[in-house]
C-alpha positions as CSV (number, residue, x, y, z in Angstrom):
1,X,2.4,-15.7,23.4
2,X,4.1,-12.3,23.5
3,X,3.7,-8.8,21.8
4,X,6.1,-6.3,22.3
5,X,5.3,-2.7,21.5
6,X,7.3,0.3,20.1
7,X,7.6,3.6,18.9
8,X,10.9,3.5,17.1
9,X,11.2,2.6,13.7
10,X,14.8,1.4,14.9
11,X,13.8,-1.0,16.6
12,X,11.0,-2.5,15.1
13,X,13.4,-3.1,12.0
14,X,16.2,-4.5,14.3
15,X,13.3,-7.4,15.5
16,X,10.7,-7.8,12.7
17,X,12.7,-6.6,9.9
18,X,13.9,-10.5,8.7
19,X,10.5,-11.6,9.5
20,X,8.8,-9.5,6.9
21,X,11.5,-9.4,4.2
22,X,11.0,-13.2,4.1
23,X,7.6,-12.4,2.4
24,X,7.6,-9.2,0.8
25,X,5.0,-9.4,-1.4
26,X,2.4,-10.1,1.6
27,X,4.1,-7.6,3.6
28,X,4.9,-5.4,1.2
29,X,2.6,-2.4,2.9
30,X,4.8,-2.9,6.4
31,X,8.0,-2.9,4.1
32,X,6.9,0.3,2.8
33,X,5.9,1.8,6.5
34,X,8.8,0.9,7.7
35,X,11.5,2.8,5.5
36,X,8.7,5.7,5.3
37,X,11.2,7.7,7.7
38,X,14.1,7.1,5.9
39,X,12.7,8.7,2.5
40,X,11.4,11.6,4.8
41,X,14.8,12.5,5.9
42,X,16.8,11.9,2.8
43,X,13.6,14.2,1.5
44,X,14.8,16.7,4.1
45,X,12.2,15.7,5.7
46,X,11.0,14.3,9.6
47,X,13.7,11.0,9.6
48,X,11.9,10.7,12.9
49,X,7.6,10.1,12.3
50,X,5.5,9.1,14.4
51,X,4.9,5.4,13.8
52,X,3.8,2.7,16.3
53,X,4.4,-0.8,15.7
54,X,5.0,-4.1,17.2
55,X,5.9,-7.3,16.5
56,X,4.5,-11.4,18.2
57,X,6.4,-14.2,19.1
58,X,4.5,-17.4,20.0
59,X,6.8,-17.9,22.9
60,X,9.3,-14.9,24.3
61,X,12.4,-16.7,22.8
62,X,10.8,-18.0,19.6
63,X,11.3,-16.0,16.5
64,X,9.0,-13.4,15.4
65,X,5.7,-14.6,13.7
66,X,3.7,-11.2,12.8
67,X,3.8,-7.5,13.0
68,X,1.8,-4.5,13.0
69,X,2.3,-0.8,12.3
70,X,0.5,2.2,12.4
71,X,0.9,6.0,11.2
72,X,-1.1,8.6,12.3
73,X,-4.8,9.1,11.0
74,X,-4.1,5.7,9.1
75,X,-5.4,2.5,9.7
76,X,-3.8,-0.3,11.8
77,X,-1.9,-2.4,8.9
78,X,-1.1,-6.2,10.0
79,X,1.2,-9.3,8.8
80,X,0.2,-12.1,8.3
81,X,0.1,-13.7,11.4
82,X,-2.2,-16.6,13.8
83,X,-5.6,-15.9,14.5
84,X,-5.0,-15.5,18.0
85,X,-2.2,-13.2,17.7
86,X,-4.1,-10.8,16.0
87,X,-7.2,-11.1,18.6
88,X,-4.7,-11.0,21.5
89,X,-3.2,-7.6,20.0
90,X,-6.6,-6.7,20.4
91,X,-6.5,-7.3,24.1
92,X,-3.5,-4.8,24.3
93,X,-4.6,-1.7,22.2
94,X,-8.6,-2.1,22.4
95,X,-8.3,1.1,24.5
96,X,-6.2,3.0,22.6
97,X,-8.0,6.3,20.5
98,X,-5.6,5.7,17.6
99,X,-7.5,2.8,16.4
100,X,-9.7,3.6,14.3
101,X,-9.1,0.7,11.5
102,X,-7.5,-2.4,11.0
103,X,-5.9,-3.8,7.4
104,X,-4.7,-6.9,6.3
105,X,-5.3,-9.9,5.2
106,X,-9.1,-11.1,5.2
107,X,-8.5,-13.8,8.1
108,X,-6.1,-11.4,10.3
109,X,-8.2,-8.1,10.1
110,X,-11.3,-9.6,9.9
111,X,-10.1,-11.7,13.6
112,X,-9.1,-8.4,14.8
113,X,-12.0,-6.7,13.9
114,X,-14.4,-9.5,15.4
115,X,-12.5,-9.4,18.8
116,X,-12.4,-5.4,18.9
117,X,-16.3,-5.4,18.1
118,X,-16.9,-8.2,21.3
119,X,-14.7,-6.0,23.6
120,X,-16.5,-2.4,23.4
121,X,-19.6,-3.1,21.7
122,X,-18.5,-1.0,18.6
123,X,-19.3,-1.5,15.1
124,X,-16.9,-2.6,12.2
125,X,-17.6,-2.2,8.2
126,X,-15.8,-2.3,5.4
127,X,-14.2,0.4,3.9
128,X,-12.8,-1.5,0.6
129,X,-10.7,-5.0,-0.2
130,X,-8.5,-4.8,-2.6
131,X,-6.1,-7.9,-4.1
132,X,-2.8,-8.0,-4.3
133,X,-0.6,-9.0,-7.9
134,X,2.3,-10.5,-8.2
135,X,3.9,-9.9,-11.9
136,X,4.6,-13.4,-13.9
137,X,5.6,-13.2,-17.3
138,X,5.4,-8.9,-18.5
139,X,2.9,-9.2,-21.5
140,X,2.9,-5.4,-22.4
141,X,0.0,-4.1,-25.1
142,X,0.1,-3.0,-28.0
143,X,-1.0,0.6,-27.7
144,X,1.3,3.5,-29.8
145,X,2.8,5.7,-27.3
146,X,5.8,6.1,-25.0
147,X,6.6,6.3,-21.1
148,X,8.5,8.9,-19.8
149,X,9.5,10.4,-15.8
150,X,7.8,13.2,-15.0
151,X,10.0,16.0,-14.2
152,X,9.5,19.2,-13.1
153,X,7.4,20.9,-15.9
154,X,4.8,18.4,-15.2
155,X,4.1,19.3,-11.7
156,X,0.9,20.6,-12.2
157,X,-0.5,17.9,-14.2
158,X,1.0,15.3,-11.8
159,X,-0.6,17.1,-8.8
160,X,-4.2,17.4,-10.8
161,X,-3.9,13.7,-11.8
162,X,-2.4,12.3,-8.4
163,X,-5.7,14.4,-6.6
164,X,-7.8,12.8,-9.1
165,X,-7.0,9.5,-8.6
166,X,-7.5,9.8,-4.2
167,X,-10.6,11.2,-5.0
168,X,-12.0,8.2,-7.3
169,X,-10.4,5.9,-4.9
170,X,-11.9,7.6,-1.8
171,X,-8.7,8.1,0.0
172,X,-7.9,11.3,2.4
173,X,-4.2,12.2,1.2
174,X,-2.2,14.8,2.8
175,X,0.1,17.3,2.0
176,X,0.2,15.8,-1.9
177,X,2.3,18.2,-3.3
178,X,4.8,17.8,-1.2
179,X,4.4,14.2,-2.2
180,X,4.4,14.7,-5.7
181,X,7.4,16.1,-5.6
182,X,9.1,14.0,-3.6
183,X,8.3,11.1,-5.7
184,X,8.8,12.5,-9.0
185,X,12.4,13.9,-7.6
186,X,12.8,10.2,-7.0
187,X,12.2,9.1,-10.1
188,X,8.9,6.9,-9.1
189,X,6.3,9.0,-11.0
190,X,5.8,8.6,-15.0
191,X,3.1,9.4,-17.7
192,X,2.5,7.3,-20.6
193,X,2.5,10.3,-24.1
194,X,0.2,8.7,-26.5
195,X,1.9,8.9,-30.7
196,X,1.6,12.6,-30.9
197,X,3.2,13.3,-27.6
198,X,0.7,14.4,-24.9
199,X,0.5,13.2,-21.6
200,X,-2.5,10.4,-21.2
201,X,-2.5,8.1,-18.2
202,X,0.1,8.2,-15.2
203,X,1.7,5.3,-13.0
204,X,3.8,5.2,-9.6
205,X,6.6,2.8,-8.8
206,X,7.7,2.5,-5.5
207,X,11.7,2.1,-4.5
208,X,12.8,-1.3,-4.1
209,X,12.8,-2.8,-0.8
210,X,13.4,-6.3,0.1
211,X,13.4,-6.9,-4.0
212,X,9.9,-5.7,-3.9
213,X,8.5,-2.9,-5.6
214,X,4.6,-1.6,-6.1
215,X,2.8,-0.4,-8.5
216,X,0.8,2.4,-7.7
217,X,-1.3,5.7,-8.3
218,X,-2.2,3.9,-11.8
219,X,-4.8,7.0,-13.4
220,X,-6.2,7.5,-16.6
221,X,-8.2,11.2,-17.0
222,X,-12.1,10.0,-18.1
223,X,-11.5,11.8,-21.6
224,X,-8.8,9.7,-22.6
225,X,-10.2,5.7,-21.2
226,X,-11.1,3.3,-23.0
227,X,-7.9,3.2,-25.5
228,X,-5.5,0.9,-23.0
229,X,-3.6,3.5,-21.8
230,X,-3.7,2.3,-18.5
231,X,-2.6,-0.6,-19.4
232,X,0.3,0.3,-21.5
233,X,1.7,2.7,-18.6
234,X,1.2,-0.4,-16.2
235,X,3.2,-2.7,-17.7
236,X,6.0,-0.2,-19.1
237,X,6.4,0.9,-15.3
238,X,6.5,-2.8,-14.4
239,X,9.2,-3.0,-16.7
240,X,11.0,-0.1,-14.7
241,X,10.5,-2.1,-11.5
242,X,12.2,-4.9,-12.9
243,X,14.8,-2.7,-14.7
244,X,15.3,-1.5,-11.5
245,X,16.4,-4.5,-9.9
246,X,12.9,-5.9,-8.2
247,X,12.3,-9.4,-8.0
248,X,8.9,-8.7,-7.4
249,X,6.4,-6.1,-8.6
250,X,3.5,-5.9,-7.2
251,X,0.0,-4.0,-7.5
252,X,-3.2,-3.8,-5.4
253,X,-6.8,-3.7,-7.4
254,X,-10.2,-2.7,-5.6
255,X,-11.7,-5.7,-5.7
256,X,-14.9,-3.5,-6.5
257,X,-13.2,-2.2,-10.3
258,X,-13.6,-5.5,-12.2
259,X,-12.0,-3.6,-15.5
260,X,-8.7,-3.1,-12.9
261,X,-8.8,-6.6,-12.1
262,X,-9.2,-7.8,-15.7
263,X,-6.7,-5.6,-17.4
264,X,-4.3,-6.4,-14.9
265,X,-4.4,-10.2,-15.6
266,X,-3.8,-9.5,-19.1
267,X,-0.5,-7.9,-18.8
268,X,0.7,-10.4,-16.8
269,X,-0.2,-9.7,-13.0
270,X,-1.4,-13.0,-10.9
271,X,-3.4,-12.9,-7.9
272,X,-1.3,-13.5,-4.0
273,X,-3.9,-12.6,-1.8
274,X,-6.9,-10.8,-0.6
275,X,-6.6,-7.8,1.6
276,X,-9.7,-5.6,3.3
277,X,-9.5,-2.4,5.6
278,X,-11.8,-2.1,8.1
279,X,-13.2,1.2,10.3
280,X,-13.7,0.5,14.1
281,X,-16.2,3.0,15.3
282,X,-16.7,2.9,19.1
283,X,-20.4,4.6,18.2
284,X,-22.6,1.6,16.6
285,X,-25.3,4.5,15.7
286,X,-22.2,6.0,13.8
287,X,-22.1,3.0,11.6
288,X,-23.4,2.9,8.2
């Protein structure tokens, strides 16, 4: 069994890139990783980011059978792959002080985790699981209202809303307005106006890649839950996706927010597969 490592993104399209478009809705995260410099340069941004990744074959002229990648102060984010792929990857980073998490699915990371844990003593936990939807049949809600792009007047109540949902979600963004505006240049962020036109719930959609799209950054301000909003945004950027030419739109739920999960189902989203992120701490005592 073979793992070959590399820092070009190049590259690691050139080998793994059939290997993951085969199933994009399970590898929908490394999909998006992967063209992550791309939409930095056409952004005007770094075309050349600092990712690591690598890809396994079960035998050095057999056809590629899982993948990793990993960006800076982000967790190591697996394919699906073999048990023992994932534990032998182990074997060639468990030294390296970039790994400080593991994601993927449950059986992958959770492997990973077990070997990395037997190899320095370290502690793993959980930092959340989430499932991932696959859209069936788009059954939007009836809630009055209408979806619209946000554009450049909205800025500030895109940034306040995009900062509120990291916060309730527990995730360290960076530079986010820089990211709001790249997004909403690209046409991937919207609100949802309720009847008498002012803003109440906003949504992301991801480009399509590999006919795959995601779902994403889904936020309702406190004040205004409890009317469906959330779900009417949801599936009215679904319908974008698929307007948009995905064959697949996707969304990921904490597995913790049973309301996500339930509204989500209800609009049409189907369950594909369990996903957890784990933190590596070399410390045990630093554990909680």
């Amino acid at each position: 069994m073979t793992w070959t490592q590399t820092e070009s993104v190049h590259e690691f399209r050139a080998a793994a890139g059939d290997f993951l478009a085969a199933h994009p809705a399970e590898n929908t995260v490394l999909l998006t990783l992967a063209n992550r410099p791309a939409r930095a340069g056409a952004a005007g941004g770094d075309p050349e980011q600092s990712l690591r990744s690598g890809w396994w074959r079960p035998d050095a002229d057999g056809p590629v059978a899982g993948a990793w990648m990993q960006a800076p102060l982000e967790p190591l984010r697996l394919s699906r792959m073999p048990v023992a792929a994932a534990e032998e990857l182990v074997d060639e980073l468990v030294g390296d002080p970039w790994l400080t998490g593991v994601g993927g699915g449950v059986a992958q990371a959770r492997a990973f985790g077990d070997r990395w844990a037997a190899r320095t003593g370290g502690a793993v936990e959980v930092e959340f699981e989430q499932r991932l939807y696959r859209l069936g049949e788009l059954l939007p809600p009836q809630v009055p209202g209408r979806l619209r792009p946000v554009t450049e007047r909205d800025f500030e109540q895109a940034l306040a809303w995009v900062l509120a949902f990291f916060a309730e979600v527990d995730h360290q963004a960076e530079r986010v307005p820089e990211y709001v505006r790249v997004r909403a240049a690209a046409g991937e962020l919207f609100l949802w106006e309720d009847a008498s036109g002012r803003p109440v719930a906003m949504a992301g959609l991801s480009g399509v890649l590999a006919g795959m799209a995601r779902i994403g950054q889904v936020y309702t301000p406190p004040e205004q839950r409890g009317h469906g909003y959330a779900s009417a945004v949801t599936a009215a950027v679904s319908q974008v996706g698929r307007d948009r030419g995905a064959e697949q739109v996707l969304l990921y739920t904490d597995l913790a927010n049973p309301t996500a999960n339930s509204i989500y189902q209800k609009i049409g989203y189907r369950p594909v597969e369990d996903t957890v992120v784990l933190k590596l701490r070399r410390d045990p005592e630093g554990a909680a």
